[in-house]
C-alpha positions in Angstrom: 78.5 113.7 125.0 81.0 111.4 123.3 77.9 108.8 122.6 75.9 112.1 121.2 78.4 112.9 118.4 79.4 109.5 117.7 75.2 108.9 116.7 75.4 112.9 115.0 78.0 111.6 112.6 76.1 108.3 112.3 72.9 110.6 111.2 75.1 113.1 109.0 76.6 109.8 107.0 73.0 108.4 106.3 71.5 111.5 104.9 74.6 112.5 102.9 74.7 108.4 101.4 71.0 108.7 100.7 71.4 111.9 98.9 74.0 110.7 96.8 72.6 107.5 96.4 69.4 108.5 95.3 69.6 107.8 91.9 70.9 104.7 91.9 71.8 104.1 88.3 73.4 107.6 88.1 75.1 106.9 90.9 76.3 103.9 89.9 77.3 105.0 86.5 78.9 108.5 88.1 81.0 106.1 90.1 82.0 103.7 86.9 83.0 106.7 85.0 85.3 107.8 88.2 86.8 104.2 88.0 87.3 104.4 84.3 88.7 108.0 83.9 91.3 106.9 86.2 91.5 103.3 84.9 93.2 105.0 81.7 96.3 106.5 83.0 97.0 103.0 84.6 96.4 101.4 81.0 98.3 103.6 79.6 101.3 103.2 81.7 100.7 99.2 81.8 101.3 98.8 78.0 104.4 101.4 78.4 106.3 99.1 80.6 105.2 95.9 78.4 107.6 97.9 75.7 110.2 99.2 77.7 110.0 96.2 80.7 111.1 98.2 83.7 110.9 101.8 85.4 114.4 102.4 87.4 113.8 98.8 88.1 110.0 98.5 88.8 108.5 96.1 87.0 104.5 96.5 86.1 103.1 94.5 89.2 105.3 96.8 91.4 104.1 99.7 90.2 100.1 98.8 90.0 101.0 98.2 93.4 102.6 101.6 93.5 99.5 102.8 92.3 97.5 100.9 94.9 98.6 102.8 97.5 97.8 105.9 96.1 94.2 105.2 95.1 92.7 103.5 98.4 94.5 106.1 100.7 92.7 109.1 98.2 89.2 106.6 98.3 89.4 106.7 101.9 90.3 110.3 102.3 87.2 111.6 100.1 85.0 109.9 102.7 86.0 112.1 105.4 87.5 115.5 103.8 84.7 116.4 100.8 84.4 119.6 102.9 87.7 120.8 103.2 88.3 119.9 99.6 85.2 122.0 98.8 85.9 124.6 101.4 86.7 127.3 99.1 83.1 127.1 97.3 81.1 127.2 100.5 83.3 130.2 102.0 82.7 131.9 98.5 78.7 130.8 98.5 78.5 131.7 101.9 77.4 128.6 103.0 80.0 128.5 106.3 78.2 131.3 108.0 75.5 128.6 108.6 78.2 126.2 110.0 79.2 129.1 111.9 75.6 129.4 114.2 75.1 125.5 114.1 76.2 124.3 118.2 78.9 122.1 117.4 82.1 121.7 115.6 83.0 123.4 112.1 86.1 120.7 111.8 83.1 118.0 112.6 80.7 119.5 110.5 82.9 120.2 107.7 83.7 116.7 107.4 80.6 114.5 108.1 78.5 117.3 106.3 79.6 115.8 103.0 81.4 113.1 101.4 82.2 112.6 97.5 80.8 109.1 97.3 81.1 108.6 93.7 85.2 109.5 93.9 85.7 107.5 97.0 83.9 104.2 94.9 85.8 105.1 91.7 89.5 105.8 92.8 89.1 103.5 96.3 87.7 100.5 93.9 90.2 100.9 91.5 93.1 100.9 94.4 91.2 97.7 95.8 91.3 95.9 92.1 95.3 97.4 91.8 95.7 95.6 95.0 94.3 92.4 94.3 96.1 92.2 90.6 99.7 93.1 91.9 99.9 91.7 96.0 100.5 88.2 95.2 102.7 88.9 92.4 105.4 91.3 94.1 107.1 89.4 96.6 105.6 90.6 99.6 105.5 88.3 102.2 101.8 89.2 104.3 102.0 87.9 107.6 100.9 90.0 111.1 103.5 92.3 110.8 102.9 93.2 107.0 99.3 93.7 107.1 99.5 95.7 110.4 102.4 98.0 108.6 100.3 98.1 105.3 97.6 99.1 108.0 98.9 102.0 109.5 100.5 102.9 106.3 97.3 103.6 104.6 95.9 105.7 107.8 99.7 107.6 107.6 98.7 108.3 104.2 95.0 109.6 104.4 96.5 111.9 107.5 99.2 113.1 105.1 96.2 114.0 102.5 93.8 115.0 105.2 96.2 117.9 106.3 97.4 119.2 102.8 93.4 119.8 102.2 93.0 121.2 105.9 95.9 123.4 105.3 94.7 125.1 102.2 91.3 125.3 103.1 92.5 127.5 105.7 94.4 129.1 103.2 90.7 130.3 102.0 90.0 132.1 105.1 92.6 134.5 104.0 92.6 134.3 99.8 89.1 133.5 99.6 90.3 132.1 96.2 93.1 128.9 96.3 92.3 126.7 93.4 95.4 127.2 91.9 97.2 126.8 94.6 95.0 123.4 95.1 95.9 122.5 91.9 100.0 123.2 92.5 100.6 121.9 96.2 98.0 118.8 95.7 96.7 117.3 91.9 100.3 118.0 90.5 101.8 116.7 93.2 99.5 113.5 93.2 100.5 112.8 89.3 104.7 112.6 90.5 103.9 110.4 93.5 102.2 107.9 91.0 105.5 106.7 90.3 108.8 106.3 91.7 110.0 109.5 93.2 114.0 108.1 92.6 113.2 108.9 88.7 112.8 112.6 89.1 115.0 115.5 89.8 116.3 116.1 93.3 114.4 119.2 93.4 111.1 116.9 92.8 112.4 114.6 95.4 113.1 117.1 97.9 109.4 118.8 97.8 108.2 115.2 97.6 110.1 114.6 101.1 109.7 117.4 102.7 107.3 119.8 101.7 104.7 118.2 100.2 105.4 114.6 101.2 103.7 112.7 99.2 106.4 110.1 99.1 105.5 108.5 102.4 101.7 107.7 101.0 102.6 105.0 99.3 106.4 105.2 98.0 108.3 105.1 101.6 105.4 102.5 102.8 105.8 100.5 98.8 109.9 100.1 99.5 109.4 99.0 103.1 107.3 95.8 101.6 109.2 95.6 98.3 113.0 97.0 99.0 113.7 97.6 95.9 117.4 98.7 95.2 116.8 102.8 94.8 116.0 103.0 98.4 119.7 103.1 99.2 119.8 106.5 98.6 117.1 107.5 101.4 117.7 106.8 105.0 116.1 103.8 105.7 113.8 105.6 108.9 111.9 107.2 106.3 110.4 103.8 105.4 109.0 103.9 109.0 107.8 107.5 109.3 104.4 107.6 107.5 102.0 107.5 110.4 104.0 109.8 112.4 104.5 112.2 109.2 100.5 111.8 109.3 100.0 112.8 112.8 102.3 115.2 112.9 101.2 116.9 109.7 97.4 116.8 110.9 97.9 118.2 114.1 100.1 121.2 112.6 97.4 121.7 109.8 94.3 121.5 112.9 96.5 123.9 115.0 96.9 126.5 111.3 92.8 125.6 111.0 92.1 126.8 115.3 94.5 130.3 114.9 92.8 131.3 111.6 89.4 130.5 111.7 89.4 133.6 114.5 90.0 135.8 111.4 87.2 134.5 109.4 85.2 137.5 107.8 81.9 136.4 105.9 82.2 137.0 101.9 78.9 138.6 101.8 76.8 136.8 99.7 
């Protein structure tokens, strides 16, 4: 059985690549105009800090790196959780009821039925080129014991991702409708966590932390290879939480996703 799903997602990754990849100069272009979109904000902010030198004491290599973090955990998590960042659409379409009478899994479906290819190229290139620019220049010493943190940092931080789309996909089953709230609880969110959380207002910080945790992608996981001198006003565990704020988050979000789908009612259409 194991075997059998393991070769089903196999099968579901090939068609969805060769469907997205069947243009290949649109596709490539798609995916260079992902890269670049988000290539501008960094640009932006990289001649800021040539002016003004430092951010609460993060130079421009620390926050590219910053940046990194952010961009190859959301590469990564577009591979695996197109569906359930789409969810709302194929409720509204109608398009689940057919996941409904398939014989396996809606979670598995859901998530190897579709992957935004051209997003995971753009945003998880750009984090790789981020990476490359600012790892040597940062301090970080990468030895066993760095790589396997930064390691199970990045899977923390997908996990973290993974369940805030889980959770309001299953939002949909009740609303139908939860763009804006998509748009609140995950894309503004995403824009704070692109810098240091220290720099905004404890209110900020707070639903950073603890309600929408954004911090512990790639700022918690950033100070525990940098340590740079606002982390004394955090408790230093935090810098070691992100894969269990991950797991923990998922399986809350899977056990939300398992009591609600019993409620799901077809739009209709």
């Amino acid at each position: 059985m194991k075997n059998d799903t393991l070769h089903l997602a196999g099968v579901y990754t090939k068609t969805v690549m060769k469907s997205w990849f069947q243009y290949k100069v649109d596709a490539v272009l798609r995916s260079l105009a992902v890269f670049l979109r988000e290539a501008t904000g960094i640009i932006v902010i990289y001649f800021t800090l040539l002016k003004f030198d430092t951010l609460n004491g993060w130079n421009i290599y620390e926050m590219l790196f910053l940046f990194s973090l952010l961009f190859v955990t959301y590469g990564i998590l577009i591979i695996f959780f197109t569906g359930l960042r789409d969810f709302g659409g194929t409720v509204r379409s109608g398009n689940f009821d057919r996941f409904i009478l398939r014989p396996r899994g809606l979670l598995f479906q859901l998530i190897f039925c579709n992957a935004d290819w051209f997003a995971a190229i753009g945003h998880g290139g750009l984090g790789i080129v981020l990476f490359v620019i600012s790892a040597g220049k940062v301090g970080v010493v990468w030895n066993a014991a760095t790589i396997v943190y930064y390691l199970l940092a990045i899977v923390g931080g997908v996990l973290i991702q993974g369940a805030i789309f889980l959770f309001l996909a299953t939002l949909n089953i009740y609303l139908l409708e939860t763009n804006s709230l998509k748009e609140l609880f995950y894309w503004n969110m995403r824009k704070f966590a692109g810098y240091p959380i220290s720099i905004f207002h404890k209110s900020i910080q707070v639903i950073m932390i603890y309600v929408v945790p954004f911090a512990f992608v790639n700022y918690f996981p950033a100070q525990y290879l940098l340590r740079k001198s606002d982390m004394a006003q955090y408790p230093d565990i935090f810098m070691y939480l992100t894969p269990l704020v991950g797991g923990g988050m998922y399986l809350l979000a899977y056990a939300f996703w398992r009591f609600s789908i019993r409620y799901y009612k077809s739009s209709g259409n």
